[in-house]
C-alpha positions as protocol buffer text, in pm:
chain_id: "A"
residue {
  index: 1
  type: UNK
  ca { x: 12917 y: 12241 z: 11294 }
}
residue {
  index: 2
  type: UNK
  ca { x: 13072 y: 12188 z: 11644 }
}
residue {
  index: 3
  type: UNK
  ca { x: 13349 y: 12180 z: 11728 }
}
residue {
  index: 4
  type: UNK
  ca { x: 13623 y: 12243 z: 12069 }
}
residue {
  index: 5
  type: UNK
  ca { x: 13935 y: 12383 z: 12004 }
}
residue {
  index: 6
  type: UNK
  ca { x: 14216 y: 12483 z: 12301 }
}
residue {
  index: 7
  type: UNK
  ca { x: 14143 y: 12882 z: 12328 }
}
residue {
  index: 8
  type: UNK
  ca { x: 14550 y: 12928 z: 12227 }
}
residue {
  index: 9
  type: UNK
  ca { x: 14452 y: 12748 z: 11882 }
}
residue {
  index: 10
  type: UNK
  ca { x: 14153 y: 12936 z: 11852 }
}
residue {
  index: 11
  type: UNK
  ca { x: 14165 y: 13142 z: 11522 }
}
residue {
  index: 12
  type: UNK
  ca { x: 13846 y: 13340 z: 11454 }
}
residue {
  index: 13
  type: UNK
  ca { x: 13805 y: 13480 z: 11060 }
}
residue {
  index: 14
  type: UNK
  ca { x: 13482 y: 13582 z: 11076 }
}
residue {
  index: 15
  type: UNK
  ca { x: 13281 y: 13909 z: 11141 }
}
residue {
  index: 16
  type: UNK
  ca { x: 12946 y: 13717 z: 11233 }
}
residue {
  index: 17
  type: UNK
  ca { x: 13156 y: 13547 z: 11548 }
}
residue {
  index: 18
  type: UNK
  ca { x: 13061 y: 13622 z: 11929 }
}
residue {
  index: 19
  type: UNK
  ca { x: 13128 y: 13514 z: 12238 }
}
residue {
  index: 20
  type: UNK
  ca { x: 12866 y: 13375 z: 12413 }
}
residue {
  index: 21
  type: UNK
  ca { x: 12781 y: 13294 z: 12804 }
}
residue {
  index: 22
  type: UNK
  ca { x: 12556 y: 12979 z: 12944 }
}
residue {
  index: 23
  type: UNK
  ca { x: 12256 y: 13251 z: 12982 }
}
residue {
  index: 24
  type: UNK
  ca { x: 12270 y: 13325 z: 12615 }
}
residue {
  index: 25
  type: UNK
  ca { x: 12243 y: 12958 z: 12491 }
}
residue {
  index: 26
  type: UNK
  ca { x: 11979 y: 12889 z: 12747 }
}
residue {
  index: 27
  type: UNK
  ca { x: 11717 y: 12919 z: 12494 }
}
residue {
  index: 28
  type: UNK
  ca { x: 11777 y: 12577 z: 12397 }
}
residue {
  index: 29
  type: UNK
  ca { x: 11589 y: 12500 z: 12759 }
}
residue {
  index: 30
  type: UNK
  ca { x: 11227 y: 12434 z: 12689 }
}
residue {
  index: 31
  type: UNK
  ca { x: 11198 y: 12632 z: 13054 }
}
residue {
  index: 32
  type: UNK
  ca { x: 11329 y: 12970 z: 12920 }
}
residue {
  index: 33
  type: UNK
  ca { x: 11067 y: 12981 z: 12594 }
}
residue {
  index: 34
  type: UNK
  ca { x: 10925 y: 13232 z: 12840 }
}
residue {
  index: 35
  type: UNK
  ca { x: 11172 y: 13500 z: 12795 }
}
residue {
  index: 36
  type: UNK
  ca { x: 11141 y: 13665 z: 12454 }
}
residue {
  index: 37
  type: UNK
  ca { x: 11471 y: 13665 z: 12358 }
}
residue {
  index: 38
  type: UNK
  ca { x: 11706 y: 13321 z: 12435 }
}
residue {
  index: 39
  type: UNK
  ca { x: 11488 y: 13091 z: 12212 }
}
residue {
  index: 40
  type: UNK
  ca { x: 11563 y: 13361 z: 11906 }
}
residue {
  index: 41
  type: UNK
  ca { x: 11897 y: 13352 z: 11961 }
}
residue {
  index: 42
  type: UNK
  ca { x: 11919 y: 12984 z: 11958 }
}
residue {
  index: 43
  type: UNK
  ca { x: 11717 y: 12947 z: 11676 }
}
residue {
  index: 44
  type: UNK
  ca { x: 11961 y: 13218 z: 11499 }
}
residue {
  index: 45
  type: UNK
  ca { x: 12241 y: 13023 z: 11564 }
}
residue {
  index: 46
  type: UNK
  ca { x: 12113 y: 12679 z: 11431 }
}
residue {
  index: 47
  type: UNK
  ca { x: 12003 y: 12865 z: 11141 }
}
residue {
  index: 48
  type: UNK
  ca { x: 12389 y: 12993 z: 11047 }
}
residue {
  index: 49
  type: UNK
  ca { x: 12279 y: 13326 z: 11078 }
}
residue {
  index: 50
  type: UNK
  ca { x: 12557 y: 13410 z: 11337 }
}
residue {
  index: 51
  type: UNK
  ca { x: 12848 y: 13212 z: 11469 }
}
residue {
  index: 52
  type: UNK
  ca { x: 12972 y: 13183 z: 11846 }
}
residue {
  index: 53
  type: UNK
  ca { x: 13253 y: 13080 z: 12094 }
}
residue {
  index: 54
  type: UNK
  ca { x: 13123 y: 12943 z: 12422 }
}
residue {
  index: 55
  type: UNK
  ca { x: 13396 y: 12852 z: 12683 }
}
residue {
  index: 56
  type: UNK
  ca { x: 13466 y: 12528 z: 12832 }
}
residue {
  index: 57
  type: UNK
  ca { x: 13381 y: 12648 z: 13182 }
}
residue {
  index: 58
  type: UNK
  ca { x: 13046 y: 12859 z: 13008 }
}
residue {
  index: 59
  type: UNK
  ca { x: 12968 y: 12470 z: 12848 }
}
residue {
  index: 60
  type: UNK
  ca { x: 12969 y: 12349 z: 13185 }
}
residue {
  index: 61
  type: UNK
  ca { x: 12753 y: 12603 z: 13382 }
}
residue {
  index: 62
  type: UNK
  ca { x: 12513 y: 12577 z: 13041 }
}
residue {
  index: 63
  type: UNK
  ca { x: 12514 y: 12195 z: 13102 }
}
residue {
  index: 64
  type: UNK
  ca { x: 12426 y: 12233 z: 13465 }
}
residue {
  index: 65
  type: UNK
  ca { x: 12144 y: 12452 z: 13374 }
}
residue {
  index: 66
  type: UNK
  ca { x: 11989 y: 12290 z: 13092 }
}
residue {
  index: 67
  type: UNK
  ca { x: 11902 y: 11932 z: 13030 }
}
residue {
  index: 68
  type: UNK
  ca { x: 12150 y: 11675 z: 12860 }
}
residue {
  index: 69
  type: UNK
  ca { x: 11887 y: 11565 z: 12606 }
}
residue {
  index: 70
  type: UNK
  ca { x: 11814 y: 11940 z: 12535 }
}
residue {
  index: 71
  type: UNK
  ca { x: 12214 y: 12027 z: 12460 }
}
residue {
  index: 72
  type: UNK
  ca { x: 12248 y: 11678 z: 12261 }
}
residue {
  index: 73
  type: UNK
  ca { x: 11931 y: 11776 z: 12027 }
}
residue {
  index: 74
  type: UNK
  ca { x: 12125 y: 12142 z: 11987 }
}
residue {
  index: 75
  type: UNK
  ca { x: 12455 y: 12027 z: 11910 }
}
residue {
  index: 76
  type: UNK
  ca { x: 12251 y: 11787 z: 11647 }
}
residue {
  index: 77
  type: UNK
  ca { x: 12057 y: 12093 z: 11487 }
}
residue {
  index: 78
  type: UNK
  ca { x: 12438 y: 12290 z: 11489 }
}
residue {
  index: 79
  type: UNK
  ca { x: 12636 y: 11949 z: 11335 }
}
residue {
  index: 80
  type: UNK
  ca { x: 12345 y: 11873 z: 11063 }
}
residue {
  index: 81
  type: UNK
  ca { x: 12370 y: 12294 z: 10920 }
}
residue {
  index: 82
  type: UNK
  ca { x: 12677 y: 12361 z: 10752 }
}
residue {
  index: 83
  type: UNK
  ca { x: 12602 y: 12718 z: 10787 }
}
residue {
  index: 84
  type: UNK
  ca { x: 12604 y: 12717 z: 11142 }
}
residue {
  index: 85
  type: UNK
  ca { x: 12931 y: 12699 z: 11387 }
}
residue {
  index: 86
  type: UNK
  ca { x: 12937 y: 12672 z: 11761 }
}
residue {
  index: 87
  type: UNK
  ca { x: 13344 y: 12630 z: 11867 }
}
residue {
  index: 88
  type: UNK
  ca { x: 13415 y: 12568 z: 12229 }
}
residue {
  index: 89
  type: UNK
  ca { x: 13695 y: 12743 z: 12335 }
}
residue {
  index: 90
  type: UNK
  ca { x: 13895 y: 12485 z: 12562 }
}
residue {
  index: 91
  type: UNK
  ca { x: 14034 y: 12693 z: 12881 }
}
residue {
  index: 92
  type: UNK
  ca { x: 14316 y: 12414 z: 13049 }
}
residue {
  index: 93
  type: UNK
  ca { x: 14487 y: 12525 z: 13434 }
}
residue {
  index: 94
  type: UNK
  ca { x: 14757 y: 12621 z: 13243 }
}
residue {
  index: 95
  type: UNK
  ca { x: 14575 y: 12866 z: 13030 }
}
residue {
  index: 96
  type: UNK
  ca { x: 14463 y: 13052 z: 13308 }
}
residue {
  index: 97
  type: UNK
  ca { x: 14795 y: 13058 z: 13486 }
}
residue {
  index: 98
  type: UNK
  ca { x: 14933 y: 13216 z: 13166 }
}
residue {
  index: 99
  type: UNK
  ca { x: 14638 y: 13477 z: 13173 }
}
residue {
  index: 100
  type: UNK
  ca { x: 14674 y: 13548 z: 13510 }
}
residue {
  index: 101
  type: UNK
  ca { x: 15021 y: 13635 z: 13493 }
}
residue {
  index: 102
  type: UNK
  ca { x: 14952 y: 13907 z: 13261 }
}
residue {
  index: 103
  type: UNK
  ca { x: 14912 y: 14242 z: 13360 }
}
residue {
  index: 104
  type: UNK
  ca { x: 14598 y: 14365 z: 13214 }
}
residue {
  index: 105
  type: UNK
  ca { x: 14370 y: 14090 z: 13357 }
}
residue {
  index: 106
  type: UNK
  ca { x: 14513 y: 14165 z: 13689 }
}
residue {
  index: 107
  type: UNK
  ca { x: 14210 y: 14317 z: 13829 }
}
residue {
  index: 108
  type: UNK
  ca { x: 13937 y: 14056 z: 13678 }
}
residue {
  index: 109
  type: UNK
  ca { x: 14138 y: 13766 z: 13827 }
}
residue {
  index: 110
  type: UNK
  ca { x: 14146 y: 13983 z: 14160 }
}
residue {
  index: 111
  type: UNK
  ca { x: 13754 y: 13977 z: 14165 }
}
residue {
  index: 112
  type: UNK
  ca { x: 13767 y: 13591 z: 14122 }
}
residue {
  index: 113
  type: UNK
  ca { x: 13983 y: 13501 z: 14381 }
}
residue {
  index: 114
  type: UNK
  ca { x: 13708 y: 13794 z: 14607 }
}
residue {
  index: 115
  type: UNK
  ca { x: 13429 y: 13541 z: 14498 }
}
residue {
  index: 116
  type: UNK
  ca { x: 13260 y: 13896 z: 14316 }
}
residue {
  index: 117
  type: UNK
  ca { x: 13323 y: 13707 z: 13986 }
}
residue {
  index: 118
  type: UNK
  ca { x: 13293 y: 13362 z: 13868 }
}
residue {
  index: 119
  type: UNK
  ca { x: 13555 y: 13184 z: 13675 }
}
residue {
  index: 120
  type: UNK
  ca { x: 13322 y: 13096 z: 13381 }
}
residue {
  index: 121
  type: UNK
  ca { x: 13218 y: 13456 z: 13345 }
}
residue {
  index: 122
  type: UNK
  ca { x: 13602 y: 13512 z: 13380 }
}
residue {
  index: 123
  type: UNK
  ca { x: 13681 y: 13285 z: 13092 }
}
residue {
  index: 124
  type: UNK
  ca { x: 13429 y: 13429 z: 12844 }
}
residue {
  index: 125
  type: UNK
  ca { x: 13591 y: 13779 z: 12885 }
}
residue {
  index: 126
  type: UNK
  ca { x: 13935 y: 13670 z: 12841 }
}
residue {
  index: 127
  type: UNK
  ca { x: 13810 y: 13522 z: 12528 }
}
residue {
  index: 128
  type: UNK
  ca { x: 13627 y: 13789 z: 12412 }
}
residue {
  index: 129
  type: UNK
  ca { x: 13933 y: 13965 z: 12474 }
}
residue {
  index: 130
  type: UNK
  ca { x: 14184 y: 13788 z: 12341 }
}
residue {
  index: 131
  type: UNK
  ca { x: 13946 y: 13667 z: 11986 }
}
residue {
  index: 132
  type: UNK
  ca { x: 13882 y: 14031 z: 12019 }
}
residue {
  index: 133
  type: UNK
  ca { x: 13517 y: 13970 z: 11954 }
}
residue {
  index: 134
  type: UNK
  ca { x: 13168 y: 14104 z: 12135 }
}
residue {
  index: 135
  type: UNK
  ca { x: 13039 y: 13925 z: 12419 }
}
residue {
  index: 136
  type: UNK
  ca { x: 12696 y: 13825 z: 12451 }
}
residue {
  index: 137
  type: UNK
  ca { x: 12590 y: 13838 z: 12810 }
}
residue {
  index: 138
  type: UNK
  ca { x: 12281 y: 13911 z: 13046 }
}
residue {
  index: 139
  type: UNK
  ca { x: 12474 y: 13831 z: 13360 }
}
residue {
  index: 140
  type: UNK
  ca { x: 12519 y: 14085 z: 13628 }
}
residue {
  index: 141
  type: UNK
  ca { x: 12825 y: 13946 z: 13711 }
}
residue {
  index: 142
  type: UNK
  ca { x: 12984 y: 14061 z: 13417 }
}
residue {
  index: 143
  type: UNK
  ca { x: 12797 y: 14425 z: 13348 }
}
residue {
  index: 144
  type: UNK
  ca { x: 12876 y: 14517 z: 13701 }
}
residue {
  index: 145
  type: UNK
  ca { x: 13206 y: 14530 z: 13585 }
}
residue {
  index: 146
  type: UNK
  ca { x: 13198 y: 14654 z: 13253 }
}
residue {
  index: 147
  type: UNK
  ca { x: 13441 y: 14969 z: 13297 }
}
residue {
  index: 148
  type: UNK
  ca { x: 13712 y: 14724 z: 13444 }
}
residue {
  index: 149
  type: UNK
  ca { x: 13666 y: 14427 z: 13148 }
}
residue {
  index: 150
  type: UNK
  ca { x: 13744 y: 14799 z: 12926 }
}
residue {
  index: 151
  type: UNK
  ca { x: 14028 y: 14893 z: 13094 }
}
residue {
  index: 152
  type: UNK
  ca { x: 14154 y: 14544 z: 13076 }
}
residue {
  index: 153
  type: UNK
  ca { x: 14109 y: 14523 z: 12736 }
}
residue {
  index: 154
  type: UNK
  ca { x: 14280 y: 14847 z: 12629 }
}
residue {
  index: 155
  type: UNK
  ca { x: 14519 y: 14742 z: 12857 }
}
residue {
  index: 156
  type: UNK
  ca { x: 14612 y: 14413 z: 12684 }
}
residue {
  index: 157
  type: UNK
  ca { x: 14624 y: 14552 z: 12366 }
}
residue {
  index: 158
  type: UNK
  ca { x: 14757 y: 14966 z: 12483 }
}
residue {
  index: 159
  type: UNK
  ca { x: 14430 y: 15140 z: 12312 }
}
residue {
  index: 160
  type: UNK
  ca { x: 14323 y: 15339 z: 12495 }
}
residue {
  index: 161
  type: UNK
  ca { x: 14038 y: 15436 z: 12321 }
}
residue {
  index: 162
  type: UNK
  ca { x: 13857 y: 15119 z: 12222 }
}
residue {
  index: 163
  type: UNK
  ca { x: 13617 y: 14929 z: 12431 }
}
residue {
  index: 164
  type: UNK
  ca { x: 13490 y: 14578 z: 12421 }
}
residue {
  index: 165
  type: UNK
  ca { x: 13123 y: 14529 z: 12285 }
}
residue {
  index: 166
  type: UNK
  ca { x: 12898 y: 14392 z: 12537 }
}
residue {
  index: 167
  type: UNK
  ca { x: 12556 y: 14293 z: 12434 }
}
residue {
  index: 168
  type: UNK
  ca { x: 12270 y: 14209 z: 12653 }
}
residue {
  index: 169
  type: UNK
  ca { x: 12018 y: 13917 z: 12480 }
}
residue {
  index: 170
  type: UNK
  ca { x: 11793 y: 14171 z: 12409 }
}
residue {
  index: 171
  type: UNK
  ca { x: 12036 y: 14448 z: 12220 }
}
residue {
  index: 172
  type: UNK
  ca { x: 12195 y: 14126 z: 12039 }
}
residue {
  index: 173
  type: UNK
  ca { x: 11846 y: 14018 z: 11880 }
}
residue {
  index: 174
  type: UNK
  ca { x: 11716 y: 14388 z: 11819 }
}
residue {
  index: 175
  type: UNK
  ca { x: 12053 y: 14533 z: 11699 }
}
residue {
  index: 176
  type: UNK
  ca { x: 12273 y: 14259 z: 11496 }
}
residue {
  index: 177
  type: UNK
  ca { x: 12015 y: 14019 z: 11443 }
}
residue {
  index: 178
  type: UNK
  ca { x: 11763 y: 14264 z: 11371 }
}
residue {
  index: 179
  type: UNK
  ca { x: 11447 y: 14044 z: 11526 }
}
């Protein structure tokens, strides 16, 4: 199933749920069957055996990078298996003028506004965040920053001892979907 749902409506119930970025879902690209790990992922999701959030502005870097027929014969695969999910977490301007008003994101949206961080990237750790779920990522852009996206999140929820998972494609296939 697919589905889009505004990121304040967003209600995940499910352990097998992660947040994904445009890099992770390029496997559906017939370019990237190169890389050893994006098509399995891909394939993994189709096949229900994990579900994930992408973000609006992740959908539209992923639809920049990848082909429209490609992402229309994906969402087909997703819709046609009722085992597998793929919600896209809608991020409006208002949305991230109520994020950015809060004080543990201060930092991230400080890096945006620097141009050291994109948006997109922006909006897939506030979601991770705020679904509290992992993140599935190979972009620099976001590991560069990885002690700052933990102090944000024990920040926003005053833990100061928990940290948000961050999995590159290749620790996400070899550790939770053991291929």
């Amino acid at each position: 199933m697919y589905i889009r749902v505004p990121i304040k409506n967003l209600k995940i119930e499910n352990n097998k749920t992660f947040v994904v970025t445009a890099y992770a879902l390029k496997g559906i690209s017939k370019e990237s069957k190169k890389h050893p790990y994006l098509p399995k992922i891909v394939k993994s999701l189709e096949d229900g055996l994990f579900y994930a959030v992408i973000t609006s502005f992740e959908w539209g870097k992923l639809k920049k990078i990848t082909k429209e027929s490609e992402i229309k014969r994906f969402i087909k695969k997703i819709s046609k298996n009722e085992k597998a999910m793929l919600t896209q977490a809608i991020f409006t301007d208002s949305d991230i003028k109520q994020y950015k008003e809060q004080k543990a994101y201060d930092y991230l949206f400080k890096l945006v506004s620097d141009k050291n961080l994109h948006l997109a990237d922006l909006t897939s750790i506030i979601a991770a965040i705020e679904l509290e779920l992992p993140l599935v990522t190979d972009d620099p852009h976001i590991w560069r920053y990885q002690n700052r996206i933990n102090e944000a999140y024990r920040n926003r929820y005053d833990n100061v001892k928990e940290t948000l998972e961050l999995y590159t494609t290749q620790d996400f296939c070899k550790l939770v979907l053991k291929i």
